[in-house]
LOTOR-205819 format. One line per 10 residues: number of its first residue (from 1); for each residue x, y, z of N, C-alpha, C. Coordinates in nm, 4 decimals, decimal comma. Layout:
N
NUM = X:Y:Z:X:Y:Z:X:Y:Z; ...
END
This chain:
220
1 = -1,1608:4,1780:0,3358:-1,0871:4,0533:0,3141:-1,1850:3,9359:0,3196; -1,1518:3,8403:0,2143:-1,2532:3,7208:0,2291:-1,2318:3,6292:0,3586; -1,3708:3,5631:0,3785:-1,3439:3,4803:0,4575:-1,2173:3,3721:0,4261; -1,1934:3,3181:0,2911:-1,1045:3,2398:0,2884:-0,9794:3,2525:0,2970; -0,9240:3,4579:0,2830:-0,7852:3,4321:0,2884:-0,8229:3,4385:0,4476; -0,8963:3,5215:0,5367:-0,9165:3,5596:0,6970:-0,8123:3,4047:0,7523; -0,9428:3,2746:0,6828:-0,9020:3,1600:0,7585:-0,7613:3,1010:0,7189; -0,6911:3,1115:0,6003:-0,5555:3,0871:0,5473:-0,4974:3,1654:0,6356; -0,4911:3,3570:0,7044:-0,3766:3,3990:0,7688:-0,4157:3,3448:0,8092; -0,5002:3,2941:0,9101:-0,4900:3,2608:1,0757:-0,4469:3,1290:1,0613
11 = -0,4646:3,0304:1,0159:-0,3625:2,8758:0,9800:-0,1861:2,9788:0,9618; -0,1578:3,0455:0,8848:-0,0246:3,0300:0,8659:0,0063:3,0973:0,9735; -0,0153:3,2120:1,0178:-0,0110:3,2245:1,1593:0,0249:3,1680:1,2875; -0,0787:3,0143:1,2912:-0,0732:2,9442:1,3776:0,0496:2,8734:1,3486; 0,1161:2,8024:1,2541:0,1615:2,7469:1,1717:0,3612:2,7932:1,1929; 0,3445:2,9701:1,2080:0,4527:3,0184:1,1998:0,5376:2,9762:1,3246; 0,5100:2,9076:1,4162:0,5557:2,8974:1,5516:0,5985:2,7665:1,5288; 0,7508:2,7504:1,5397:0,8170:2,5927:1,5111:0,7500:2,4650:1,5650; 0,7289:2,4837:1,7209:0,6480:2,3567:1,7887:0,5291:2,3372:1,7081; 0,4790:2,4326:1,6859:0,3401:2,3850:1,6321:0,3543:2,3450:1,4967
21 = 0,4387:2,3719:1,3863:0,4740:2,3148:1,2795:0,5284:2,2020:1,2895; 0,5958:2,1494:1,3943:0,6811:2,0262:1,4263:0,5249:1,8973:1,4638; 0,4079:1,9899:1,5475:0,3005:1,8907:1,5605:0,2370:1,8552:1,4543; 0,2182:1,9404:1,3319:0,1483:1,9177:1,2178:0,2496:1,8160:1,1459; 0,3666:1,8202:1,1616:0,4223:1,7431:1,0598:0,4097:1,6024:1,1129; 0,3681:1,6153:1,2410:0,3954:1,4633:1,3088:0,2486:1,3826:1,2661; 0,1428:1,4726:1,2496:0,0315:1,4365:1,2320:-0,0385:1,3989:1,0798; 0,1159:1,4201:0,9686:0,0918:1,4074:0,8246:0,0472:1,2604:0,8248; 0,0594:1,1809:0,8974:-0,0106:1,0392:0,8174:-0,0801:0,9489:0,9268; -0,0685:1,0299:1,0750:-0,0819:0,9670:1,1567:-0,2213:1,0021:1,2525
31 = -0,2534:0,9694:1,3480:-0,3597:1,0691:1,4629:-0,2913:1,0007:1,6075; -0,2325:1,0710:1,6904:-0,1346:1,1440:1,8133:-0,2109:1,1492:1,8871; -0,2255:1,1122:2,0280:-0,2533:1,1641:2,1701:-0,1548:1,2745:2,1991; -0,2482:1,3675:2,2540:-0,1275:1,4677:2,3122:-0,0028:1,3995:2,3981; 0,0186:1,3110:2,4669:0,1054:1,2888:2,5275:0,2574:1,2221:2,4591; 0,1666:1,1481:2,3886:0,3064:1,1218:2,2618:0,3426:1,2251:2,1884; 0,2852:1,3812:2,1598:0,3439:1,4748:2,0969:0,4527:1,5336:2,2075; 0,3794:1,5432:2,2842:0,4583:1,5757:2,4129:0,5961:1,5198:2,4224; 0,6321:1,3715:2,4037:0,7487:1,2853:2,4311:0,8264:1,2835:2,3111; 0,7282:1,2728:2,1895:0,8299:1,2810:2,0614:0,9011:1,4909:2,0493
41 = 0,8594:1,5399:2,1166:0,8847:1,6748:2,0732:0,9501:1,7109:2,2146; 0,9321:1,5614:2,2661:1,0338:1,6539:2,4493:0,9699:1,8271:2,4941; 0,8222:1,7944:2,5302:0,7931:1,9245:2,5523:0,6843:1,8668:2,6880; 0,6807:2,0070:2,7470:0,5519:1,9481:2,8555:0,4354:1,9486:2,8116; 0,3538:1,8922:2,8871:0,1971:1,8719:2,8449:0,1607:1,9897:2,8477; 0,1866:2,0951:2,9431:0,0876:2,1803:2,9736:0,1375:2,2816:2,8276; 0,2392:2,2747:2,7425:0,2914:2,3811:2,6878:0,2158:2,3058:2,4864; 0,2085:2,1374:2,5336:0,1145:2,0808:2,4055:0,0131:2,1378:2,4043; -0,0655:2,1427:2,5327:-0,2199:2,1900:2,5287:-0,2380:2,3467:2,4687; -0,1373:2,4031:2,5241:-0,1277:2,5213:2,4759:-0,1250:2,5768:2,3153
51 = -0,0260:2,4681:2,2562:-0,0186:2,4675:2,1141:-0,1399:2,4351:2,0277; -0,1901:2,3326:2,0794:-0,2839:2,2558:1,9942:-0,4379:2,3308:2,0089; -0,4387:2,3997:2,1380:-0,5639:2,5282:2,1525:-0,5680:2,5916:2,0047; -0,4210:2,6367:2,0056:-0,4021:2,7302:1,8669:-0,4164:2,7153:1,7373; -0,4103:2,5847:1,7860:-0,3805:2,4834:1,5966:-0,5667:2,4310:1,5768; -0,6013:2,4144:1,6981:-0,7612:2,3948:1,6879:-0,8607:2,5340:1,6499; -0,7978:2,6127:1,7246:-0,8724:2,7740:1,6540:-0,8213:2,8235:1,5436; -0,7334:2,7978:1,5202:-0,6641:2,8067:1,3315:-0,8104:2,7482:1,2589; -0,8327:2,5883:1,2564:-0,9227:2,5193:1,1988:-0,7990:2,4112:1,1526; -0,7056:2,3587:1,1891:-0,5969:2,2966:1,1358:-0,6332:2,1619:1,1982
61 = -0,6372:2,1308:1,3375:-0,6555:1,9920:1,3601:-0,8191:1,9882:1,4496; -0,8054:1,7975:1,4800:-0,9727:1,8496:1,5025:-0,8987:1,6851:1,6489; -0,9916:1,7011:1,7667:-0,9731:1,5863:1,8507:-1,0333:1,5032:1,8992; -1,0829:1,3923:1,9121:-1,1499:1,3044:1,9651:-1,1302:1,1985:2,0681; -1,2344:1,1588:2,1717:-1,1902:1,0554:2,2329:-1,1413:0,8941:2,2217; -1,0782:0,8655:2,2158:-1,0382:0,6928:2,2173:-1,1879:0,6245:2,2131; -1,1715:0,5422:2,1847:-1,2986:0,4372:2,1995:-1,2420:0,2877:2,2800; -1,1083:0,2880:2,2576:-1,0590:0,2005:2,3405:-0,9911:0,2564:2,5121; -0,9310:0,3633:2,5328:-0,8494:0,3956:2,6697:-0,9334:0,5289:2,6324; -1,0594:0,5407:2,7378:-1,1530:0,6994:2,7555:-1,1039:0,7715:2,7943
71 = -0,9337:0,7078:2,8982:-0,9115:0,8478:2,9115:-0,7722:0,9473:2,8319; -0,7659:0,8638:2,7199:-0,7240:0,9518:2,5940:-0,8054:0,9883:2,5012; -0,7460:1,1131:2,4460:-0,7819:1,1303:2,3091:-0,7036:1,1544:2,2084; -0,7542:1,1456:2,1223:-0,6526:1,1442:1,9485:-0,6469:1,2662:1,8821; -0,5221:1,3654:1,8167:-0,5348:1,4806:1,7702:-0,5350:1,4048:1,5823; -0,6446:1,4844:1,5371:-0,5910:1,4421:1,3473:-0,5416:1,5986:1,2771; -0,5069:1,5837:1,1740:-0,5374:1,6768:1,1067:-0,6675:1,6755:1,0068; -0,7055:1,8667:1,0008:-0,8169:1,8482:0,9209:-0,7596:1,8655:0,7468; -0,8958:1,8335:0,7126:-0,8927:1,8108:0,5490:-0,8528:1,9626:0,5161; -0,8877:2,0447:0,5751:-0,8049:2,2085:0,5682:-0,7036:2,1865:0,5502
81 = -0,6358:2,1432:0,6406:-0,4817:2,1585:0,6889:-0,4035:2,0854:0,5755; -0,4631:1,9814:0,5456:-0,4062:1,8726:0,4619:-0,4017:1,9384:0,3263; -0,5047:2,0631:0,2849:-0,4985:2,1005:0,1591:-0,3891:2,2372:0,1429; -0,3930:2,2539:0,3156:-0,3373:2,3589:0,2700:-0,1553:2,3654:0,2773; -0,1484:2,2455:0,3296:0,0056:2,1928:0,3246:0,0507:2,1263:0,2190; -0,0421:2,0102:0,1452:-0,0015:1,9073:0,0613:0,0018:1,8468:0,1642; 0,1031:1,6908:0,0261:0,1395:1,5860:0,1046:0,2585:1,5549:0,1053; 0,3019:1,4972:0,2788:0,4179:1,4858:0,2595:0,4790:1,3809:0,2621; 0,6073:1,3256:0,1784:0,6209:1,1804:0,1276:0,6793:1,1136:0,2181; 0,6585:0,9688:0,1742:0,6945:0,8440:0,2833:0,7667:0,7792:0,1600
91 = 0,8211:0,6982:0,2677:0,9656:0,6065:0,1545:0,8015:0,4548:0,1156; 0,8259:0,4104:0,0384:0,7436:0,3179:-0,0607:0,8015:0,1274:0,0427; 0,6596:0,1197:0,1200:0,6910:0,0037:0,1702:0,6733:-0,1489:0,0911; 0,6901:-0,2540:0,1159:0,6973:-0,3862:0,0619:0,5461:-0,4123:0,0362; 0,4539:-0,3560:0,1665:0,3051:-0,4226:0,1922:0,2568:-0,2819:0,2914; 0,1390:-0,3044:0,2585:0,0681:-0,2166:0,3646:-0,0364:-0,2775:0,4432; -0,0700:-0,2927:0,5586:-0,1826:-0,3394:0,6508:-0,2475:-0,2657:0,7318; -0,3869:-0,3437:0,7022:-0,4303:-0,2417:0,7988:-0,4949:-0,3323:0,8812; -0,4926:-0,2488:1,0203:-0,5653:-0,3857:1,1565:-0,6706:-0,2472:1,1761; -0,7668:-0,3459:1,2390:-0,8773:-0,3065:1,3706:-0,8955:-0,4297:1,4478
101 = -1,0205:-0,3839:1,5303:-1,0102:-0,5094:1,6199:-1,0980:-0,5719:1,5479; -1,1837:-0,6030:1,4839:-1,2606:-0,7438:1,4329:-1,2781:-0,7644:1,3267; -1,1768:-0,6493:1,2651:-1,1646:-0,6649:1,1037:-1,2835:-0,7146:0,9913; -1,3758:-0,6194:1,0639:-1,5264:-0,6614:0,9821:-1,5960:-0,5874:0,9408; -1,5125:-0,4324:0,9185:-1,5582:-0,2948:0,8268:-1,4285:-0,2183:0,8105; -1,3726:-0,1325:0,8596:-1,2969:-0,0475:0,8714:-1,1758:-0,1041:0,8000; -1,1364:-0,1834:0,8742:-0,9927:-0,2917:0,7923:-1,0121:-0,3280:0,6699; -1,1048:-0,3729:0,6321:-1,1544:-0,4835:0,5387:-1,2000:-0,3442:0,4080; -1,2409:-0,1967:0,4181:-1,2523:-0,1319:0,3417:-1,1400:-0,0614:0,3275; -1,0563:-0,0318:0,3785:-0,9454:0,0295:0,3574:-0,8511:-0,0720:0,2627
111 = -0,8327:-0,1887:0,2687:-0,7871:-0,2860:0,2163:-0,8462:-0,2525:0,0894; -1,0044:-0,2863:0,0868:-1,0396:-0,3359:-0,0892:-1,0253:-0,1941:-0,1865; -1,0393:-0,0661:-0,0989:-1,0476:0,0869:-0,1749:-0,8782:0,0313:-0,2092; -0,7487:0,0073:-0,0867:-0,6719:0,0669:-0,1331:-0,6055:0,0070:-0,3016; -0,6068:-0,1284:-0,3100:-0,6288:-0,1865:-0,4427:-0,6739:-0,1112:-0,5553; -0,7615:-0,0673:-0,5357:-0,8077:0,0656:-0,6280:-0,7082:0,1891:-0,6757; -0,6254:0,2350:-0,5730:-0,5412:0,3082:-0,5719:-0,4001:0,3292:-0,5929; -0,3239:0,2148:-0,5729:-0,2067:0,1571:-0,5300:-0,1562:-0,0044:-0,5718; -0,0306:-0,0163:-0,6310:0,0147:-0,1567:-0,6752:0,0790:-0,2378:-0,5206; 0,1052:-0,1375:-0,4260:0,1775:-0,1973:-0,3451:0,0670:-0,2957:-0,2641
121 = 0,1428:-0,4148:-0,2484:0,0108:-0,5413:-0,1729:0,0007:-0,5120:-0,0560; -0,1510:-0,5599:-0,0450:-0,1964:-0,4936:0,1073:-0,3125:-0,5914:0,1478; -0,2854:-0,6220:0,2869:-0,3688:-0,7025:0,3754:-0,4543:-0,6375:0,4733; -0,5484:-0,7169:0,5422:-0,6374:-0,6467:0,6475:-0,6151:-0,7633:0,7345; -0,6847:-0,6935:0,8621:-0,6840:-0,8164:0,9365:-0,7389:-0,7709:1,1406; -0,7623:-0,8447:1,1962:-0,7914:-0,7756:1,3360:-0,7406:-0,8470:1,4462; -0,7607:-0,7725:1,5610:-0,6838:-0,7696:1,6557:-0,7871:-0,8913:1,7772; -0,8891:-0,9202:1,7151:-0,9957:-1,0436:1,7934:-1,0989:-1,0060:1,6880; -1,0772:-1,1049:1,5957:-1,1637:-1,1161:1,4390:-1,3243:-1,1460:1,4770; -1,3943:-1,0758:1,4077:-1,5306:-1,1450:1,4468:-1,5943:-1,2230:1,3372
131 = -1,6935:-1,2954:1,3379:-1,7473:-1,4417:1,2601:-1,7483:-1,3669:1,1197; -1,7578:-1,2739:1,1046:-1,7944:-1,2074:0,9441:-1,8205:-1,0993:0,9383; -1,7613:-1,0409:0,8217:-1,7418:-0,9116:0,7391:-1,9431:-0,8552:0,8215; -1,9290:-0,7086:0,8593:-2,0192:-0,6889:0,8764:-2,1223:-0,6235:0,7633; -2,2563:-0,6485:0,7191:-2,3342:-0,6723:0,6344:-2,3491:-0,5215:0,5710; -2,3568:-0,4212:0,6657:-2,3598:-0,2872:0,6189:-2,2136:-0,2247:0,5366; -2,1037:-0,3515:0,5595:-1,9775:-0,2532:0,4916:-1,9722:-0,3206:0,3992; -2,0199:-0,4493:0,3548:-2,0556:-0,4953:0,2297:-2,1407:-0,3960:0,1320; -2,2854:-0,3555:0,2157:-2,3096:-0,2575:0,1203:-2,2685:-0,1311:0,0887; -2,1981:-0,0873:0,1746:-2,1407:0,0557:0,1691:-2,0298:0,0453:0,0280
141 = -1,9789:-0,0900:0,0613:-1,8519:-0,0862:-0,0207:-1,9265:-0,1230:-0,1687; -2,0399:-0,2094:-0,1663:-2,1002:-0,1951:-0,3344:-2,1251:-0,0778:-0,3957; -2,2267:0,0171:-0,2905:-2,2523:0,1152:-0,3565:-2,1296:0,2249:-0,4292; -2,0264:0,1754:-0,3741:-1,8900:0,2614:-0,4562:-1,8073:0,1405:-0,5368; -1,8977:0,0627:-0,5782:-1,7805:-0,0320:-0,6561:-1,6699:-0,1645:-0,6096; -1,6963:-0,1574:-0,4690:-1,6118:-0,2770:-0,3989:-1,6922:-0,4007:-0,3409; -1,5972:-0,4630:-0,3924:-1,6926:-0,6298:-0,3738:-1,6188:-0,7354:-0,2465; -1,7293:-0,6709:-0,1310:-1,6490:-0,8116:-0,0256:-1,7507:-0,9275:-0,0008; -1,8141:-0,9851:-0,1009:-1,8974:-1,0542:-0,0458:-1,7954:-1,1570:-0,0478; -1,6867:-1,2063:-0,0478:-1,5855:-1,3136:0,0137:-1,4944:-1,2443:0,0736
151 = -1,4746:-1,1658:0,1105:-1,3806:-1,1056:0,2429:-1,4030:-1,1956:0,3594; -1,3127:-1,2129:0,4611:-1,3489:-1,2690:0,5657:-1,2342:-1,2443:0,6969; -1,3259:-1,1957:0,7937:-1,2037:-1,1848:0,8807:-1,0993:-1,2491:0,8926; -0,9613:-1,2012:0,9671:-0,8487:-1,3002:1,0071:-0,7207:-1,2746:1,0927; -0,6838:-1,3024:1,1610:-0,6277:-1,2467:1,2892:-0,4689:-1,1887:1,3100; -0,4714:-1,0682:1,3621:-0,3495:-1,0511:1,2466:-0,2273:-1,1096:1,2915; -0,2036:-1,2040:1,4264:-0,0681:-1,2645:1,4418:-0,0801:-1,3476:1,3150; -0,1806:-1,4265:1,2769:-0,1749:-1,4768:1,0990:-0,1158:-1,4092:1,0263; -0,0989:-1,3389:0,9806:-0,1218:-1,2158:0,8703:0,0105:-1,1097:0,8435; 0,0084:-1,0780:0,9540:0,1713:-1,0049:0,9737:0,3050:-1,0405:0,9836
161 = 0,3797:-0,9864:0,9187:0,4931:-1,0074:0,9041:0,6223:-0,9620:0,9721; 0,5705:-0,8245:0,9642:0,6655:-0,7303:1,0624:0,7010:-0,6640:0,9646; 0,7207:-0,6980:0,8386:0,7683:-0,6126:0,7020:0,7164:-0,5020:0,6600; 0,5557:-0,4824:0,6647:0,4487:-0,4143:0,6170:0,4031:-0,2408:0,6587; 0,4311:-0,1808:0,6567:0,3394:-0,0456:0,7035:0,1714:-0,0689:0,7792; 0,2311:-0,0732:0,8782:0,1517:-0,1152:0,9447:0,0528:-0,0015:1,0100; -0,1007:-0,0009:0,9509:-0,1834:0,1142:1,0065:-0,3275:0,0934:1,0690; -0,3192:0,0524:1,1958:-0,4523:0,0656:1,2962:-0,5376:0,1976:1,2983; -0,6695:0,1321:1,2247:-0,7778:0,2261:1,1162:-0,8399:0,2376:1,2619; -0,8363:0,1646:1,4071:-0,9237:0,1959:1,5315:-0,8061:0,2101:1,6593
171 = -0,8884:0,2519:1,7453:-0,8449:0,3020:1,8815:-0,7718:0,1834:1,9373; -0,8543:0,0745:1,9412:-0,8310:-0,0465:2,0370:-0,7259:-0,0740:1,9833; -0,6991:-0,1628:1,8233:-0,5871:-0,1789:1,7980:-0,4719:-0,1360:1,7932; -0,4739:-0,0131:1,7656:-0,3379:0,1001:1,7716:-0,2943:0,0857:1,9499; -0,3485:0,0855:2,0443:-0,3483:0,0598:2,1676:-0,2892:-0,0757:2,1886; -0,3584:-0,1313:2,1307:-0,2757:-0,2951:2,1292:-0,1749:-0,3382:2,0606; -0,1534:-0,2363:1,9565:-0,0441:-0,3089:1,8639:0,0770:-0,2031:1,9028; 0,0393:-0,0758:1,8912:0,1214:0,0248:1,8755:0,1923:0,0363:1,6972; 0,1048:0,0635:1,6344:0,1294:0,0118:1,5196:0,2313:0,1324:1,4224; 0,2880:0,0992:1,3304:0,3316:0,2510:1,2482:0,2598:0,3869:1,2725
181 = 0,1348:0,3496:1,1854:0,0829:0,4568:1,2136:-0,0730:0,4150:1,2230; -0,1291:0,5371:1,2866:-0,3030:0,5288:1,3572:-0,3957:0,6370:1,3296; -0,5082:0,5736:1,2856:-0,5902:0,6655:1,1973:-0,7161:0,5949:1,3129; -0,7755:0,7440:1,3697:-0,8746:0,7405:1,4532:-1,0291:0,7241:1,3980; -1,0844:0,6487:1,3672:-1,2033:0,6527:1,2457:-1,3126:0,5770:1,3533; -1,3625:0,6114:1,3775:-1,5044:0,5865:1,4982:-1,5645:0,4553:1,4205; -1,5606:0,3428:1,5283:-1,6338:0,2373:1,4655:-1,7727:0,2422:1,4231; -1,7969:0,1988:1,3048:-1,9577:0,2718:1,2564:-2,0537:0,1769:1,2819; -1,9791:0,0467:1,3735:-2,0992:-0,0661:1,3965:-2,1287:-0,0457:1,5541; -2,1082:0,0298:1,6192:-2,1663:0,1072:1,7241:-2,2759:0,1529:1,6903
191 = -2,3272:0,2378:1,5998:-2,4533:0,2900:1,5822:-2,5059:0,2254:1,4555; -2,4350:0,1560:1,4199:-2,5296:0,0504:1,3001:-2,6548:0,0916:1,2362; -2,5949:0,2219:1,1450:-2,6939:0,2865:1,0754:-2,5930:0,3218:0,9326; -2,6650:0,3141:0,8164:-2,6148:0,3524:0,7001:-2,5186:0,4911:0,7139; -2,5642:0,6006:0,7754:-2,4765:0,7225:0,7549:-2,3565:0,7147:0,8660; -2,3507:0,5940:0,9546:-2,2517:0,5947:1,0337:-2,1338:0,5103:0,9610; -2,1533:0,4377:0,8771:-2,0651:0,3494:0,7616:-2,0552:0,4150:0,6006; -2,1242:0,5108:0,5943:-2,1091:0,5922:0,4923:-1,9646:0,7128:0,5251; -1,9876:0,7579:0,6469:-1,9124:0,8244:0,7170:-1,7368:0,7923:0,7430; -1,7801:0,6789:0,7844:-1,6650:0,6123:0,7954:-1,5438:0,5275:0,6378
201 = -1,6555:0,4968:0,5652:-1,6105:0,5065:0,3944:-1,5307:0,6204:0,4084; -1,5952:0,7325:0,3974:-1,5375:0,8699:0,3182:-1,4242:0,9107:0,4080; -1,3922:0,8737:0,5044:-1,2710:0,8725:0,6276:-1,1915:0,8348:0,5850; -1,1968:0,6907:0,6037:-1,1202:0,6037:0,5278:-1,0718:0,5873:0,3673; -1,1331:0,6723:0,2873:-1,0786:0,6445:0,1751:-1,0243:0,8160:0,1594; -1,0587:0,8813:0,1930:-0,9616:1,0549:0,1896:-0,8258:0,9999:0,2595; -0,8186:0,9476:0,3951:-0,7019:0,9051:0,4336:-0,6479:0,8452:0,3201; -0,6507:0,6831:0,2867:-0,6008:0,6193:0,1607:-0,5487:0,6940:0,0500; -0,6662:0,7757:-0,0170:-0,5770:0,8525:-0,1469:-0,4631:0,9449:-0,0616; -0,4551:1,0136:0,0458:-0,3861:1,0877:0,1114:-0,2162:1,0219:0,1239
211 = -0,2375:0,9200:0,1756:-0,1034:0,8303:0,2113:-0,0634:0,7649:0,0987; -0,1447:0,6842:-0,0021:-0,0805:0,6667:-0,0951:-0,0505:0,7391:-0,1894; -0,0509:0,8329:-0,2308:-0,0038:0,9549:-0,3038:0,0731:0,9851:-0,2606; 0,1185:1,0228:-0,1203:0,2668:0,9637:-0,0454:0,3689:0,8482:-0,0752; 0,3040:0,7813:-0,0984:0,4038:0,6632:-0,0869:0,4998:0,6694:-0,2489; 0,6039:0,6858:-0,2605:0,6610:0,7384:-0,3741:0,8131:0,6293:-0,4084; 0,8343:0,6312:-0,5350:1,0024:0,6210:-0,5563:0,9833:0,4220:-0,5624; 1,0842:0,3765:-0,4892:1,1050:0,2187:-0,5519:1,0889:0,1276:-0,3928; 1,0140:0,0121:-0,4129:1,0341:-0,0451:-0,3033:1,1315:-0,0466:-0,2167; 1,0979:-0,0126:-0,1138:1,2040:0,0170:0,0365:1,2502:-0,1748:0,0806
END
């Protein structure tokens, strides 16, 4: 047997057990601390940990620490999982936003890719803006075609409406806002090196085509 169907049984496998299908579905657009799977699924912690062991040795989800509260971490799904489910649809919002906290890479590229992708209007914005777009996501975003040399941070009690699909691309903000939904993407101006903002591009824009290819049917 090939390695690829080996790793397909063992995903559907993992997969066949309701709780753990109930965690993957929760994780179609979002990234979850175990403890909120725990509360949205009314289950104990010790019986999440148990699940998500399984769903991690499948190759289905992958986990990381917060960068804002160390002592959480975030479950995603992997690009496996995602191919091997599809996607699953969301009702078509008015606006889409996206926050971080200084809205000076992460926000600000998810914004200009999603334009690329999608008619529905969409803002960026952060949660304590810093003086300017940072210089490496300017170039990250040329070398694929996106132009922020006038982007500029802006804060999102400005900015928000309450109307919008609202999605915190970082730890801190999702923490602070509690937003729709939260996409765990490691700030790449921590290590302020080209492959740490290259990295974070290709995050951020697999998510994007992911959700908007979701987003379906007539303004909600």
């Amino acid at each position: 047997m090939s390695t690829s169907l080996e790793s397909r049984a063992s995903a559907y496998a993992a997969l066949g057990e309701p709780s753990r299908l109930a965690i993957i579905d929760l994780l179609a657009h979002a990234d979850l601390a175990p403890g909120e799977l725990a509360t949205r699924l009314d289950l104990p912690t010790n019986l999440i940990a148990h699940h998500l062991h399984v769903l991690h040795a499948a190759g289905l989800i992958t986990r990381r620490r917060s960068e804002g509260d160390a002592r959480r971490s975030y479950i995603s799904r992997t690009e496996a999982c995602n191919r091997l489910l599809g996607i699953s649809p969301r009702p078509r919002p008015p606006q889409v936003a996206f926050v971080c906290s200084q809205n000076s890479a992460r926000s600000q590229l998810a914004e200009f890719y999603w334009r690329t992708v999608s008619d529905i209007p969409v803002v960026s914005a952060g949660t304590h803006p810093a003086q300017r777009v940072h210089p490496r996501a300017i170039t990250v975003a040329l070398r694929h075609g996106l132009d922020l040399a006038t982007a500029a941070p802006k804060l999102a009690a400005d900015v928000l409406t309450g109307d919008e699909l609202l999605i915190a691309v970082c730890d801190r903000a999702y923490e602070d806002l509690h937003s729709s939904l939260h996409w765990s993407i490691p700030d790449p101006a921590a290590a302020d090196t080209r492959q740490a903002f290259d990295t974070a591009y290709d995050d951020i824009t697999s998510r994007v085509d992911h959700l908007a290819a979701s987003l379906e049917g007539e303004p909600s």
